[in-house]
VOKOL-144064 format. One record per residue (C-alpha): residue in one letter; x, y, z. Coordinates in pm, whole numbers, padded with zeros to 5 digits, always signed. Layout:
<atoms>
AXYZ ...
</atoms>
This chain:
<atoms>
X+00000+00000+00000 X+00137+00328-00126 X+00029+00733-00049 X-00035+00862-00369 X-00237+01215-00243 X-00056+01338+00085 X+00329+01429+00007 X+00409+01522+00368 X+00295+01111+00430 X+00578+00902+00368 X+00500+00691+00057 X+00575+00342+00239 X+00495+00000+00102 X+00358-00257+00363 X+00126-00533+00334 X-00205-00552+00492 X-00474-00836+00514 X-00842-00759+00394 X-01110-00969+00376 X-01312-00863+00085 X-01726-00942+00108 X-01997-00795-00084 X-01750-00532-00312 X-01598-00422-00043 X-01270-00448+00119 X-01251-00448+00504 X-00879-00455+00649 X-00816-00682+00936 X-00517-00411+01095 X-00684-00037+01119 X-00493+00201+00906 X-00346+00499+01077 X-00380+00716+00813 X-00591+01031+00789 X-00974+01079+00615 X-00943+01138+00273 X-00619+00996+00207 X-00547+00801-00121 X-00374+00449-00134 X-00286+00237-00415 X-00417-00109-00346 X-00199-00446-00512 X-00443-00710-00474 X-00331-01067-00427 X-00578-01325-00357 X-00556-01569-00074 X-00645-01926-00025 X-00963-01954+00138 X-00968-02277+00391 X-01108-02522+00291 X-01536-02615+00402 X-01620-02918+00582 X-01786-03145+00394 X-02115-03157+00355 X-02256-03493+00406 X-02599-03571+00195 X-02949-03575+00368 X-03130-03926+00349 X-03400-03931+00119 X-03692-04078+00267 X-03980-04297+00065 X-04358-04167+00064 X-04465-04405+00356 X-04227-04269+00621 X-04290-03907+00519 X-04716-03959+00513 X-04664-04146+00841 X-04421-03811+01011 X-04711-03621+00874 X-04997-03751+01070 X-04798-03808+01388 X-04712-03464+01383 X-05099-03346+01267 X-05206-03556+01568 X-04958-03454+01791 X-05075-03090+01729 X-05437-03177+01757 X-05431-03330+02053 X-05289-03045+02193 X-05566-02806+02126 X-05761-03076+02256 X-05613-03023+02565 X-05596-02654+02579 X-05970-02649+02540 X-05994-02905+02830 X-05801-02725+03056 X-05941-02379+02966 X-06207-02351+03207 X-06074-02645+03443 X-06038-02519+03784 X-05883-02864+03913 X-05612-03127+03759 X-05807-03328+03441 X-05640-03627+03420 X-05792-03724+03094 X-05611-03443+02995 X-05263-03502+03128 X-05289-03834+02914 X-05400-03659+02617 X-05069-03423+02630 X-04832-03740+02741 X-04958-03892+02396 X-04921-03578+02205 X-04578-03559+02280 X-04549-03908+02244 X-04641-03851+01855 X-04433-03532+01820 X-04106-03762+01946 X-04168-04025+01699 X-04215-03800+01432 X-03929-03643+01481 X-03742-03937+01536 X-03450-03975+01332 X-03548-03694+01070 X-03258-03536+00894 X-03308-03172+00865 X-03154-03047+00554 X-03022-02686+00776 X-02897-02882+01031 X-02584-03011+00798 X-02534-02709+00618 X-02112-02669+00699 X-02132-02284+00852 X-01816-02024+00656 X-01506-01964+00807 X-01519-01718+01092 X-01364-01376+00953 X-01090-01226+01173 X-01131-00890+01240 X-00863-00676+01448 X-01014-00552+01792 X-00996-00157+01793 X-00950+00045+02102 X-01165+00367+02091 X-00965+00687+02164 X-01018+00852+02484 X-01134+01179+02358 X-01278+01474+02584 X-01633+01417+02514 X-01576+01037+02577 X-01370+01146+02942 X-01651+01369+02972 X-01947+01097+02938 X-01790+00848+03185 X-01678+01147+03434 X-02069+01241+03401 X-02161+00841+03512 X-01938+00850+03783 X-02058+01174+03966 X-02409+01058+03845 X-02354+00667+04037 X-02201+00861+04324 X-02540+01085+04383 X-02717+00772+04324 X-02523+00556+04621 X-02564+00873+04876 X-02889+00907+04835 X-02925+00517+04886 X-02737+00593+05204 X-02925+00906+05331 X-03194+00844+05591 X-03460+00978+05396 X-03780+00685+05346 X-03819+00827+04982 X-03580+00768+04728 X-03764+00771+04456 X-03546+01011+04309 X-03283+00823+04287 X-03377+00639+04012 X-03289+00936+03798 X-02890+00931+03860 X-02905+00523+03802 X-03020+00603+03506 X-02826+00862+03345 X-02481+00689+03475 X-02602+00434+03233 X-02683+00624+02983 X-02363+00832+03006 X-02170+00493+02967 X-02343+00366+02648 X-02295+00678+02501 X-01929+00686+02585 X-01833+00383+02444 X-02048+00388+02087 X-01792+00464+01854 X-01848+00807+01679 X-01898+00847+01308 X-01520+00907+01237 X-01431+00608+01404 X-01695+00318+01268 X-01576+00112+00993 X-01739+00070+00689 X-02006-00193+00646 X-02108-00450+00368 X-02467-00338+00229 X-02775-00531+00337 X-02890-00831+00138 X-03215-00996+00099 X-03153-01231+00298 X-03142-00997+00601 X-03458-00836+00542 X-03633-01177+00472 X-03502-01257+00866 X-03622-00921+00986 X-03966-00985+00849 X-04001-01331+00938 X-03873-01250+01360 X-04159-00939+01279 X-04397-01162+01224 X-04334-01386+01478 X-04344-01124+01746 X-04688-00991+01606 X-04849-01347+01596 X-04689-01380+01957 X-04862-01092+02080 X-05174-01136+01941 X-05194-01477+02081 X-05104-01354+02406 X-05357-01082+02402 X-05653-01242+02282 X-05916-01329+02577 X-05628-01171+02773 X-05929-01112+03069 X-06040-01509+03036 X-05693-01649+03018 X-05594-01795+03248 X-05909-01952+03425 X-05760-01836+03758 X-05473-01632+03888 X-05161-01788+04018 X-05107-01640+04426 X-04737-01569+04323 X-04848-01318+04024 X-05152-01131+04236 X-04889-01064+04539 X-04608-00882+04272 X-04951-00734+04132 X-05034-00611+04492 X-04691-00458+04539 X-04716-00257+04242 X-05036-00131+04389 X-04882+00000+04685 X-04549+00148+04434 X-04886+00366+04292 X-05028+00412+04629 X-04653+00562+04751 X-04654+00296+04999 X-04288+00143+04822 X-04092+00441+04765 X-03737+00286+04719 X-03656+00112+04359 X-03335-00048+04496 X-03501-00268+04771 X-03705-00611+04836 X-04029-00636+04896 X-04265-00913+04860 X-04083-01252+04896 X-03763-01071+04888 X-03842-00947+04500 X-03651-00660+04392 X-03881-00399+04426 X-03797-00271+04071 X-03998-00500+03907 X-04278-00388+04049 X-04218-00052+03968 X-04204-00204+03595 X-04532-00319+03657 X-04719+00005+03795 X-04787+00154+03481 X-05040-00092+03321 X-05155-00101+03623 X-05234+00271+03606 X-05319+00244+03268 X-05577-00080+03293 X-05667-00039+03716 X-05639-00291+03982 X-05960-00406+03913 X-05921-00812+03917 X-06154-00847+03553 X-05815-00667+03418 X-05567-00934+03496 X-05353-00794+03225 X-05223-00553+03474 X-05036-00751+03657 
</atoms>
């Protein structure tokens, strides 16, 4: 690599590893050169090591495949079979305890010795990339300065005597804040990236989708489901009551059952948004 822009840069030659994906070059060793300067680049292509071998899936006859099918339609089936037995069950149904035992019963044998295609696919070569030590700039000194005095407020007013500390949640927070923004590397100092394929957006949509059908399965009958309510979730429910009521006023204690008493504080805002009231379940 040769300066070919810069004459007060000494015009050195030296080799440097890149690794070059999607028309783009990305050096393993960072270049300590300054923006905007011009190299001249002799490209020599490296060996690539070798992949494993990939070994070929079994092909499997009609029979075994029809046969996977219906264990596995049965298998899923009896499940919902069992859901709808145990919706409105306010004791153990042992019919129904069966009814799962066989379903996974069928899902196991369907499953049973099935070579998945993705599961033998030999995964690339790791790239190495060189670890880079952000600079300690005054803005960066500044930001984790700011988190320390921040953390420091935080522990005294822990310590103070006052019953409300409330307050201190504030300090927590910005000492973390302070510290993620003090080690995200600024714009001079990110390396370039390889553009985004299709393959990338097809995974964003699919884990999108997922989420949304999660969520709408979770929500639906969210007032009927489940029959009753477990002792354990109506207690943390009850504590986040008395975070609204001001009867918890210290994030950074235990309270019921020796819980952190954050989470409850997580918890007092649907409860504020939905009420206490126990038809709205979905509060706590």
């Amino acid at each position: 690599m040769s300066n070919s822009s810069n004459p007060s840069i000494p015009d050195d030659e030296r080799e440097v590893e890149a690794e070059y994906r999607a028309g783009v070059l990305y050096p393993r060793d960072r270049l300590d050169l300054p923006d905007g300067t011009l190299t001249r680049l002799r490209v020599k292509p490296l060996p690539a090591p070798p992949l494993a071998a990939v070994p070929e899936p079994a092909h499997e006859t009609v029979t075994p495949v029809l046969w996977r099918g219906l264990a596995l339609l049965g298998a899923l089936g009896l499940a919902g079979w069992v859901q709808t037995i145990l919706l409105d069950a306010r004791e153990w149904r042992w019919n129904a305890i069966g009814l799962a035992v066989v379903a996974v019963l069928l899902f196991t044998a369907a499953l049973r010795n099935l070579s998945l295609p993705l599961l033998h696919l030999a995964s690339p070569a790791e790239p190495r990339h060189a670890i880079t030590r952000l600079p300690l700039t005054s803005l960066r000194a500044g930001l984790f300065l700011a988190a320390l005095v921040a953390m420091t407020i935080g522990l005294a007013g822990l310590a103070s005597p006052d019953s409300n500390k409330n307050w201190v949640f504030a300090p927590w927070l910005a000492s973390i804040g302070c510290v993620i923004a003090a080690v995200i590397p600024q714009r001079r100092e990110r390396l370039p990236t390889a553009p985004r394929d299709r393959t990338q957006f097809a995974y964003a949509v699919a884990v999108a989708v997922i989420v949304l059908a999660a969520l709408c399965l979770r929500s639906w009958q969210i007032d009927a489901i489940p029959a009753t309510l477990g002792g354990d979730e109506g207690s943390q429910g009850l504590e986040a009551v008395r975070v609204l009521n001001g009867e918890i006023q210290n994030p950074f204690g235990t309270g019921w059952l020796g819980v952190p008493t954050m989470s409850f504080y997580f918890n007092a805002p649907t409860i504020a948004l939905f009420g206490p009231k126990p038809q709205r379940r979905c509060a706590f």
